[in-house]
DSSP file (Angstrom, degrees, kcal/mol; ACC not computed):
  #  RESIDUE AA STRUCTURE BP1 BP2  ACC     N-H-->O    O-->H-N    N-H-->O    O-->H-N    TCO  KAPPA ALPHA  PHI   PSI    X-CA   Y-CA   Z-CA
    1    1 A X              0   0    0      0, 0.0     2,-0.4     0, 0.0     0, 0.0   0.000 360.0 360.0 360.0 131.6   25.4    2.7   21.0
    2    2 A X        -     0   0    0      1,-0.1     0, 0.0     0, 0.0     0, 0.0  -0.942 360.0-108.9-111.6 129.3   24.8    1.3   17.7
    3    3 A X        -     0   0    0     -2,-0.4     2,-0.3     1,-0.1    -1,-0.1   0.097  34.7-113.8 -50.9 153.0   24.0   -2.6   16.8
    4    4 A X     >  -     0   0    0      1,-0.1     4,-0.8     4,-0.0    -1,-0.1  -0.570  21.5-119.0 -74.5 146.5   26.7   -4.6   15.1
    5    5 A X  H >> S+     0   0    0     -2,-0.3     4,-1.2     2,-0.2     3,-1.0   0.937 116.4  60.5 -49.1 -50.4   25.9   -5.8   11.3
    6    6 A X  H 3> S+     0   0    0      1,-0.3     4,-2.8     2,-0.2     5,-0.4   0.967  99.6  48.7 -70.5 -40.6   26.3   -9.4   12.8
    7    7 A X  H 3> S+     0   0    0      2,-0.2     4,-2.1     1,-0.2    -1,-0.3   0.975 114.2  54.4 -67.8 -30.9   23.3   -9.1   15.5
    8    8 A X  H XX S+     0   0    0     -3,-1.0     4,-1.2    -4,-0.8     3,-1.1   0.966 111.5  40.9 -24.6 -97.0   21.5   -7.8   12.2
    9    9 A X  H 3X S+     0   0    0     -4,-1.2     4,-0.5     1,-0.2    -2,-0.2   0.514 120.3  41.9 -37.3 -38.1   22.3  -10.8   10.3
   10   10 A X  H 3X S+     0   0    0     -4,-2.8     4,-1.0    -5,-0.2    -1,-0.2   0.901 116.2  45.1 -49.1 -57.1   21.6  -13.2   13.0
   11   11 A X  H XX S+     0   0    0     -4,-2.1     3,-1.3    -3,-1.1     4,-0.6   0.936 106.3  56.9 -81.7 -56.5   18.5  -11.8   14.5
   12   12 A X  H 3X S+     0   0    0     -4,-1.2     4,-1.9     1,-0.3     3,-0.4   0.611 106.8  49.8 -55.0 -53.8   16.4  -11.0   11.1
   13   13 A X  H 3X S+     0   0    0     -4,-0.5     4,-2.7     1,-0.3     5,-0.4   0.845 111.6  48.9 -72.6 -29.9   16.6  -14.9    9.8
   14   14 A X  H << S+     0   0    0     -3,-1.3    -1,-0.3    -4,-1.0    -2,-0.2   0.661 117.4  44.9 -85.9  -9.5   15.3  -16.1   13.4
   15   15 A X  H  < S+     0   0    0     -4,-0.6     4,-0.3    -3,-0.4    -2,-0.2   0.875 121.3  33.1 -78.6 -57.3   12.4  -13.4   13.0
   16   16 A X  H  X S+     0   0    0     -4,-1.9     4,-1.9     1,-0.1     5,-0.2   0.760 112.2  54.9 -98.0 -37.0   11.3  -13.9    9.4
   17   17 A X  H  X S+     0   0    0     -4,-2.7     4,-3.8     2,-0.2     5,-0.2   0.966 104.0  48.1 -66.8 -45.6   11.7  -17.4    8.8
   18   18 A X  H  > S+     0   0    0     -5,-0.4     4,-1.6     2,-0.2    -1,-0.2   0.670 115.0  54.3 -51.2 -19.8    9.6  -19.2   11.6
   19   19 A X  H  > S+     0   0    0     -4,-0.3     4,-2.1    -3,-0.2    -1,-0.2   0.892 115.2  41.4 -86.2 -34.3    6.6  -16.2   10.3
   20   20 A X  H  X S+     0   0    0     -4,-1.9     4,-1.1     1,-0.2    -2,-0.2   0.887 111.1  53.8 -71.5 -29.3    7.1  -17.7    6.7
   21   21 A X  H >X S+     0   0    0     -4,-3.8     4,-1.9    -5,-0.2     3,-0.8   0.981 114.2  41.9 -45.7 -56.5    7.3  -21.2    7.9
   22   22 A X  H 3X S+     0   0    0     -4,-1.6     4,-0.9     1,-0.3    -2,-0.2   0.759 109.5  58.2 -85.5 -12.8    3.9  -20.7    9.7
   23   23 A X  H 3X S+     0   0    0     -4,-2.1     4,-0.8     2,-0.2    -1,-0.3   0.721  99.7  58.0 -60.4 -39.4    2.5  -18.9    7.0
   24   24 A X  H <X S+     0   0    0     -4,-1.1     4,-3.3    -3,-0.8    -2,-0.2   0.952 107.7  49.7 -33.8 -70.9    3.0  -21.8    4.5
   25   25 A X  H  X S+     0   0    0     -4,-1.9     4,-1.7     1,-0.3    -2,-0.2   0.547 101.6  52.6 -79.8  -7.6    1.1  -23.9    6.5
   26   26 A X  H  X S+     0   0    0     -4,-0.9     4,-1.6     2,-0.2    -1,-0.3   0.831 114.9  49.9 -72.0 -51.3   -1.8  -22.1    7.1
   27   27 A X  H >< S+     0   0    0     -4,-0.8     3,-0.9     2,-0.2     5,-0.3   0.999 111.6  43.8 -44.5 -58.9   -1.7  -21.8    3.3
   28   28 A X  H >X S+     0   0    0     -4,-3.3     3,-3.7     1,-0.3     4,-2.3   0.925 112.6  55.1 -54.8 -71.2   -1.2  -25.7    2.4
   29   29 A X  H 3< S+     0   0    0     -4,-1.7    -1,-0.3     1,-0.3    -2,-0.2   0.622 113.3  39.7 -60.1 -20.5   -3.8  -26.6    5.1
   30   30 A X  T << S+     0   0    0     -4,-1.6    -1,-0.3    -3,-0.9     4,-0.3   0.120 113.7  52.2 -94.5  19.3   -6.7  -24.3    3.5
   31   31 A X  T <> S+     0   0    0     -3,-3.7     4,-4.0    -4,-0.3     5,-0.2   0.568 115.4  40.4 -96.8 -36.3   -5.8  -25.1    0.3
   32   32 A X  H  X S+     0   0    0     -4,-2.3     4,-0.8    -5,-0.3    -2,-0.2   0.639 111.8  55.3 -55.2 -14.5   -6.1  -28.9    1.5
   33   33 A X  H  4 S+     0   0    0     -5,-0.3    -1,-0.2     2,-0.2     4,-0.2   0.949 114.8  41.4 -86.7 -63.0   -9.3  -27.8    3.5
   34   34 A X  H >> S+     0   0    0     -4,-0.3     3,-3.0     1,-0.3     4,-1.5   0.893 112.0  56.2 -48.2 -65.0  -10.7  -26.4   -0.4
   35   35 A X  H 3X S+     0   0    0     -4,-4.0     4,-1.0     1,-0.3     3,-0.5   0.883 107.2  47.6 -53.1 -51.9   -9.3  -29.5   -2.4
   36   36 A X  H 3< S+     0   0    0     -4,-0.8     4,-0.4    -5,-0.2    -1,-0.3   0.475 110.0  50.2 -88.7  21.3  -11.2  -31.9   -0.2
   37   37 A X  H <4 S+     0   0    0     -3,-3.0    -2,-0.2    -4,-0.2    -1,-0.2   0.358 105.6  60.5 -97.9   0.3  -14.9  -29.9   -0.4
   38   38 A X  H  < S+     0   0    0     -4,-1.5    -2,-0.2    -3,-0.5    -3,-0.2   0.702 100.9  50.5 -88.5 -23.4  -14.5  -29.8   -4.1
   39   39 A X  S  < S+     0   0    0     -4,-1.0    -2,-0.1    -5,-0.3    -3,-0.1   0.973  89.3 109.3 -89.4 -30.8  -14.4  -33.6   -4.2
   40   40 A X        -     0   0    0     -4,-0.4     2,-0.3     1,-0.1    -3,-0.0  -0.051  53.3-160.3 -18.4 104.2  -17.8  -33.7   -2.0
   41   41 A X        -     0   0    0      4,-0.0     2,-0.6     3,-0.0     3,-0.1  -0.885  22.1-140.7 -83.8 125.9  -21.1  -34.8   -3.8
   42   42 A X    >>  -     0   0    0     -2,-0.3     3,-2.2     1,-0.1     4,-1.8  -0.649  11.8-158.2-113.5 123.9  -23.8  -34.4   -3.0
   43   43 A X  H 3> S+     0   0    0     -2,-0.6     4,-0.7     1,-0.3    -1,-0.1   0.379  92.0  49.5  -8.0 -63.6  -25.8  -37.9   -3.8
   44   44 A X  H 3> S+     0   0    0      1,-0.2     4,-2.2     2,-0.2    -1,-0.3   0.805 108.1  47.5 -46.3 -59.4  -29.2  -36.2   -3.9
   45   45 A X  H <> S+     0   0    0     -3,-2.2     4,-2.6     2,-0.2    -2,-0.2   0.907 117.7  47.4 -63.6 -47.2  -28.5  -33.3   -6.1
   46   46 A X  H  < S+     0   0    0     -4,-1.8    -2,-0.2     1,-0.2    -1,-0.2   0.755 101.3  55.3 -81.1  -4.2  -26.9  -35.7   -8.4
   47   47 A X  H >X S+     0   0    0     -4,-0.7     3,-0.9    -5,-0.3     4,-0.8   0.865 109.7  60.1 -85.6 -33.1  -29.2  -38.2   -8.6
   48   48 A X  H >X S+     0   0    0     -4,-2.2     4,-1.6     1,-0.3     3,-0.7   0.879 104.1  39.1  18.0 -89.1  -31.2  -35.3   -9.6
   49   49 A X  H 3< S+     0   0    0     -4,-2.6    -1,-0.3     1,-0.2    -2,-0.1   0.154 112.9  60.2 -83.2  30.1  -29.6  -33.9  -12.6
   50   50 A X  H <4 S+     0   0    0     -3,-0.9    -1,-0.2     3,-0.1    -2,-0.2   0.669 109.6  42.3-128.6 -36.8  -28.9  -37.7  -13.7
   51   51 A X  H << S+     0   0    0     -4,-0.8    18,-0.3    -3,-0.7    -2,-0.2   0.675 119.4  43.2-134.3 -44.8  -32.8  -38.3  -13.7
   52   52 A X  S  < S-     0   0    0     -4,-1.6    -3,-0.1     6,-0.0    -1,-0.1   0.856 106.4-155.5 -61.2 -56.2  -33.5  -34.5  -15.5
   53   53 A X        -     0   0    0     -5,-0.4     2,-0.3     5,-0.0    -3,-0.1   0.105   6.5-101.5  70.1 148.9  -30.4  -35.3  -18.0
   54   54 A X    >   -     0   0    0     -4,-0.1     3,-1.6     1,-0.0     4,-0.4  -0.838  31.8 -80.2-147.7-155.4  -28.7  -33.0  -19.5
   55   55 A X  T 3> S+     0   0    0     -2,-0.3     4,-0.6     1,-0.3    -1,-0.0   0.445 127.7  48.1 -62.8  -0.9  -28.1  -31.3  -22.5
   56   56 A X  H 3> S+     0   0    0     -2,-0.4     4,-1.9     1,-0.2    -1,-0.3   0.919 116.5  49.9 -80.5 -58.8  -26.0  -34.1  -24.0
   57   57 A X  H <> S+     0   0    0     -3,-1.6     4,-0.8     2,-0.2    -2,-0.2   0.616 103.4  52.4 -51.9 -26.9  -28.9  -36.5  -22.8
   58   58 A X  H  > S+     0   0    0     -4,-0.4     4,-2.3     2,-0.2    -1,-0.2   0.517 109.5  56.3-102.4 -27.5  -31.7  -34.8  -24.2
   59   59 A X  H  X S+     0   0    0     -4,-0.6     4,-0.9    -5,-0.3    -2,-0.2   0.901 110.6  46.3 -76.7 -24.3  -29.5  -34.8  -27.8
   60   60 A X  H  X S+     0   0    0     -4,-1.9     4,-3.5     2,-0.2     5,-0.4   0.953 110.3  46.0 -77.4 -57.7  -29.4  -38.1  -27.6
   61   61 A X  H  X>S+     0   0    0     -4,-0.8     4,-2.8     2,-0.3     5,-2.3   0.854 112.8  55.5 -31.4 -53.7  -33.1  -38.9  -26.7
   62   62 A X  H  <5S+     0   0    0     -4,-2.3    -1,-0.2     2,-0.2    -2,-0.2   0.848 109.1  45.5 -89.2 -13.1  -34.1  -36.6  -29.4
   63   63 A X  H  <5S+     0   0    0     -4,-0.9    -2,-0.3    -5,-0.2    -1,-0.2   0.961 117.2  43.5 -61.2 -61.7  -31.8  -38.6  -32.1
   64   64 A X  H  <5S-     0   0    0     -4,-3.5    -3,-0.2    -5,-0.1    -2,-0.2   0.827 110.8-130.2 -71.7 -20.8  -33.2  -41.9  -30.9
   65   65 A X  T  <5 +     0   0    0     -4,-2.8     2,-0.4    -5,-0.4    -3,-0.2   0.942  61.4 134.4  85.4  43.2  -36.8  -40.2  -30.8
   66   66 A X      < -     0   0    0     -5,-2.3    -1,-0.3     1,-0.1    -2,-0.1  -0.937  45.0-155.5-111.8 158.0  -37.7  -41.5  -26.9
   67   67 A X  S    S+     0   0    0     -2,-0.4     2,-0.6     1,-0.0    -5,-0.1   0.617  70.8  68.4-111.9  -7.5  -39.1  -38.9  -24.8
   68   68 A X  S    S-     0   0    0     -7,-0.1     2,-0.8     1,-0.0    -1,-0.0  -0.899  74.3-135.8-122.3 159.8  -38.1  -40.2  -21.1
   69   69 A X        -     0   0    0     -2,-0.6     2,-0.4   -18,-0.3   -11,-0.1  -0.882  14.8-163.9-114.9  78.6  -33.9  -40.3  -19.9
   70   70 A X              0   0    0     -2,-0.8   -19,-0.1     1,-0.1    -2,-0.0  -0.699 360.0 360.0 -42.9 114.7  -32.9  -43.4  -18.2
   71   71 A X              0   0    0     -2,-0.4    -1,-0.1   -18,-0.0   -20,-0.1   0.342 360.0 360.0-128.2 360.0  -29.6  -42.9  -16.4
C-alpha cells in the first residue's frame, strides 16, 4: 500500500518546522548568551591597563615630555 501525496504534504511541514523552530532558538539564545559576555569588564584588568597606558598614552607623555600616565 502506498502513501497518498497529501499525507506527504501534511506530515513533512509538522516534522520539519517545530525542529527549525527549536533550532532558531537555541541559536538566538547563544548568540544572546555571547553578546552579553562581550560587554563584561573586568574592573581590575582595566584599571590596570589605564594605569600602564597605552600606546596612544605613552605618545602623548612623550610629546608633553612627563614620564608618569595619569588616567
Amino acid at each position: 500500500m502506498q502513501m497518498p501525496f497529501e499525507f506527504y504534504v501534511l506530515i513533512i511541514p509538522f516534522c520539519v518546522i517545530p525542529v527549525f523552530l527549536v533550532s532558531l532558538d537555541y541559536l538566538n539564545r547563544s548568540a544572546d548568551i555571547k553578546r552579553k559576555n562581550y560587554n563584561v569588564i573586568d574592573f581590575d584588568k582595566f584599571v590596570k591597563r589605564k594605569e600602564e597606558g597605552d600606546a596612544v598614552d605613552h605618545d602623548i607623555a612623550k610629546l608633553l615630555d612627563i614620564d608618569k600616565i595619569a588616567a
